[in-house]
C-alpha positions in Angstrom: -46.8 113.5 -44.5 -50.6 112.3 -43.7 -52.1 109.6 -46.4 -55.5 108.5 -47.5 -55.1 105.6 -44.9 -53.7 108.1 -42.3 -57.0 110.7 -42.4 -59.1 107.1 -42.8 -57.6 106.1 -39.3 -58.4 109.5 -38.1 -61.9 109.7 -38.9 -62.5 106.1 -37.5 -61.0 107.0 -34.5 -63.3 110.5 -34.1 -66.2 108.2 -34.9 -65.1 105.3 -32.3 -64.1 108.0 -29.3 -67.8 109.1 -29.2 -68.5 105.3 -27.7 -66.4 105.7 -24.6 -68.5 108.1 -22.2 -68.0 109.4 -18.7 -67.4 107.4 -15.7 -66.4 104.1 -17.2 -63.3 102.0 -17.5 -62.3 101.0 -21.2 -59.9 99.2 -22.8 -57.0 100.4 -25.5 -55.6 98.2 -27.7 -52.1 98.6 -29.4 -51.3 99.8 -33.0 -50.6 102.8 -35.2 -55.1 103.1 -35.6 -55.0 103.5 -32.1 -52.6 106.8 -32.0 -55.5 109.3 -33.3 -58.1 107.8 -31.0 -55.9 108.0 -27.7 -56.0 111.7 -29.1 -59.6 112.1 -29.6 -59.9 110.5 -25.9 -57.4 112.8 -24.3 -58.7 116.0 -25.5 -62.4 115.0 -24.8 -61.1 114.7 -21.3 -59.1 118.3 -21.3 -62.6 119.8 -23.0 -65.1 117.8 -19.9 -66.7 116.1 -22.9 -66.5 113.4 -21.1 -65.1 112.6 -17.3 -63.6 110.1 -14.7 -62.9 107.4 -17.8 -60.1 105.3 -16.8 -57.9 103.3 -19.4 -56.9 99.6 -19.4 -53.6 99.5 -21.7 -53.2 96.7 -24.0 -48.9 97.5 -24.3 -46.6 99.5 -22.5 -46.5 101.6 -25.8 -50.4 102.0 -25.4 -49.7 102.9 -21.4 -47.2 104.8 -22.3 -49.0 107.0 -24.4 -51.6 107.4 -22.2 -49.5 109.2 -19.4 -48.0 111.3 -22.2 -51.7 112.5 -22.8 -52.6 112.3 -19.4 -55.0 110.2 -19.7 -56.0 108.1 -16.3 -54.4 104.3 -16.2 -55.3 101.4 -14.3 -55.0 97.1 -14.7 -57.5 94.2 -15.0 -56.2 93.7 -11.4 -58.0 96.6 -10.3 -60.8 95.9 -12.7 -61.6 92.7 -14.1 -64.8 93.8 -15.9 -64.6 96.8 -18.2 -67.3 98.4 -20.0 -66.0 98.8 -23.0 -62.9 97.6 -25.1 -61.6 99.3 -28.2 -59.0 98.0 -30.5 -57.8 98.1 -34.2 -57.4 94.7 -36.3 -55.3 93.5 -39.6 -58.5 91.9 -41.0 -62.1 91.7 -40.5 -64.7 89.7 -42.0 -68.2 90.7 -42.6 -69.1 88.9 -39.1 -66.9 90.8 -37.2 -64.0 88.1 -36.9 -60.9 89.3 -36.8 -56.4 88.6 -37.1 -54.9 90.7 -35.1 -51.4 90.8 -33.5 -49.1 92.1 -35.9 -48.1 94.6 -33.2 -47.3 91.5 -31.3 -49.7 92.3 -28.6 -52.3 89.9 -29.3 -52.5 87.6 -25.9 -53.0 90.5 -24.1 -55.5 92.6 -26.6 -57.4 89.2 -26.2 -57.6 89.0 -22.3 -58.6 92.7 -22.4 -61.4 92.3 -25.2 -62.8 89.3 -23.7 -62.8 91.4 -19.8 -65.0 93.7 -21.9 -69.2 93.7 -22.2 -68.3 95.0 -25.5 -65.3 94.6 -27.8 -65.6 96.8 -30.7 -62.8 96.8 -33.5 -61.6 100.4 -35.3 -60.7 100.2 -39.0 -60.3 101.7 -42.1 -62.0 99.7 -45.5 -58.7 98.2 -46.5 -58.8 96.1 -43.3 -62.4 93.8 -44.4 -61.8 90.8 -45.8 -64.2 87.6 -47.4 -61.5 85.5 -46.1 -59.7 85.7 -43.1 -55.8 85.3 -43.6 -56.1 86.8 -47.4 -54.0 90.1 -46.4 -51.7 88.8 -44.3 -50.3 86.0 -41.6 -52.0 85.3 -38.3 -49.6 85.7 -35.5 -49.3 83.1 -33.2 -47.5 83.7 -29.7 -45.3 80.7 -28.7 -43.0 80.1 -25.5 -39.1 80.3 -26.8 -38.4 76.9 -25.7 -38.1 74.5 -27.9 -40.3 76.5 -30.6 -38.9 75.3 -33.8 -40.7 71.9 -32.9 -43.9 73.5 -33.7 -43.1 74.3 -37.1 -44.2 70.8 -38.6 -47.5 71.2 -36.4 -47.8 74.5 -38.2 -47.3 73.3 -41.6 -49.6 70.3 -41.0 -52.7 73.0 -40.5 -51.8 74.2 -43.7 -49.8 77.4 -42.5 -47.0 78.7 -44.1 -44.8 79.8 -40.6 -42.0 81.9 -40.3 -40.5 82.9 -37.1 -40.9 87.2 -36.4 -37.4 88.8 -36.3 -36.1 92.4 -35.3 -34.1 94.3 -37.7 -31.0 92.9 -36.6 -32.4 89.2 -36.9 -32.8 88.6 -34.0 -35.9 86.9 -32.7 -38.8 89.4 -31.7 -39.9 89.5 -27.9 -43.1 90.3 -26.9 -43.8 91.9 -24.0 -44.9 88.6 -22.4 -41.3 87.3 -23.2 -42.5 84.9 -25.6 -41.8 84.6 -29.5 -44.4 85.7 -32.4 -44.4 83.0 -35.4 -46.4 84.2 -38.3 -48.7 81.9 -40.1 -49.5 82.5 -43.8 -52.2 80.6 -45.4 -51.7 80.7 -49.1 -55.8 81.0 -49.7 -56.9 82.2 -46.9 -58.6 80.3 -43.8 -60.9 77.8 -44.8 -62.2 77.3 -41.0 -61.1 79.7 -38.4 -62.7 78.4 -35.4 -61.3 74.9 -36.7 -57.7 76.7 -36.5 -58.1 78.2 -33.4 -59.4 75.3 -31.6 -55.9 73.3 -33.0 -54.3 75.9 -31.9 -55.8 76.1 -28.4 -54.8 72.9 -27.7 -50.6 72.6 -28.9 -48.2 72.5 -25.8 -46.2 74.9 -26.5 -48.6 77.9 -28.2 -49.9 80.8 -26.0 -52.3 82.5 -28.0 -53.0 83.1 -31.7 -54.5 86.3 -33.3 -57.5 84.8 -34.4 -60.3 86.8 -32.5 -63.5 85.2 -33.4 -67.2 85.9 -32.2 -66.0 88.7 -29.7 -66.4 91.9 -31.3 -69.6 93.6 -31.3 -69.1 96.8 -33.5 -66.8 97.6 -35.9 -66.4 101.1 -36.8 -65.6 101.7 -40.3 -64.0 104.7 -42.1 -64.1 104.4 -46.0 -63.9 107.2 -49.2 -67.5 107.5 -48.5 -67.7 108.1 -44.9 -67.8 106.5 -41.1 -70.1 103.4 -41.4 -70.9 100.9 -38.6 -71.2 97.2 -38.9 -73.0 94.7 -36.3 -72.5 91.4 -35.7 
């Protein structure tokens, strides 16, 4: 059954497809906004809309999807410098800062935004936020070993962290092979860049969720229409 939030997604998507034009190499993020847009994409390519775009996956689920549509893959290996990235989020703030990562693909979403000249986020109104971390947890991507030890650090930064599970318990993997422990700040981030710097520098951490000053764009779908926001 489609939602509100499901024809919301949609109509972002349609809005953020018209972005990626012929002959470039663009970036895909990960997540359930992403479906309709990989849809948009690959039936602009079956109409000639648009032609020779080539797609940087985010996920194997994203990559996946992809050759399912038929649309044309390739690596950061084979391009380091994209022209364009495009990615949904959990929250946005009104300058275009961002949590992402509850899809678990975060550390490579942010390599892939920050290959890009231009990031630009996908979302429906639900996602914007005053606050950053209001809505939900930021994500952080740790190695396995020894990861409980960070849970003091965590809680000394104010986080509420809980380790991600699968449905049987058992710890979730990402695709990097590392775990996902989800911070919750009870009132929201006072300082994100603060965060992310503390972050940035814990043995032990990969990457967090936090994506701040990279997007450009964010397209957003609402009751009353597609709107765009700048940073």
């Amino acid at each position: 059954m489609t939602t509100d939030t499901d024809l919301l997604k949609r109509a972002a998507a349609e809005r953020a497809v018209e972005l990626i034009t012929s002959g470039t190499v663009v970036g895909l993020g990960t997540g359930s906004t992403m479906q309709p847009l990989l849809d948009a994409l690959a039936r602009r390519l079956r109409e000639g809309t648009v032609r020779n775009v080539i797609a940087v996956p985010t996920s194997e689920a994203t990559a996946q999807r992809c050759r399912t549509l038929g649309i044309p893959l390739a690596t950061l290996d084979e391009y380091p410098e994209l022209a364009l990235a495009v990615d949904g989020a959990d929250e946005v703030d009104r300058r275009l800062n961002a949590i992402k990562g509850m899809g678990g693909a975060m550390l490579r979403e942010k390599v892939v935004a920050l290959a890009a000249k231009r990031f630009v986020l996908v979302v429906d109104e639900s996602k914007l936020v005053r606050r950053l971390g209001t809505r939900g947890p930021v994500p952080v991507e740790v190695v396995p070993f020894g990861w409980s030890a960070l849970i003091p650090f965590f809680e000394k930064l104010g986080a509420e962290p809980a380790l991600r599970c699968g449905p049987g318990g058992e710890p979730y993997v990402t695709e990097n092979g590392n775990y996902v422990v989800d911070c919750r700040f009870a009132r929201g981030i006072g300082d994100p860049a603060a965060l992310s710097r503390a972050l940035a520098r814990r043995t032990g951490v990969v990457e967090d969720g936090l994506f701040l000053r990279i997007a450009e764009l964010a397209v957003v779908a609402g009751r009353r229409g597609v709107r765009l926001l700048r940073r």
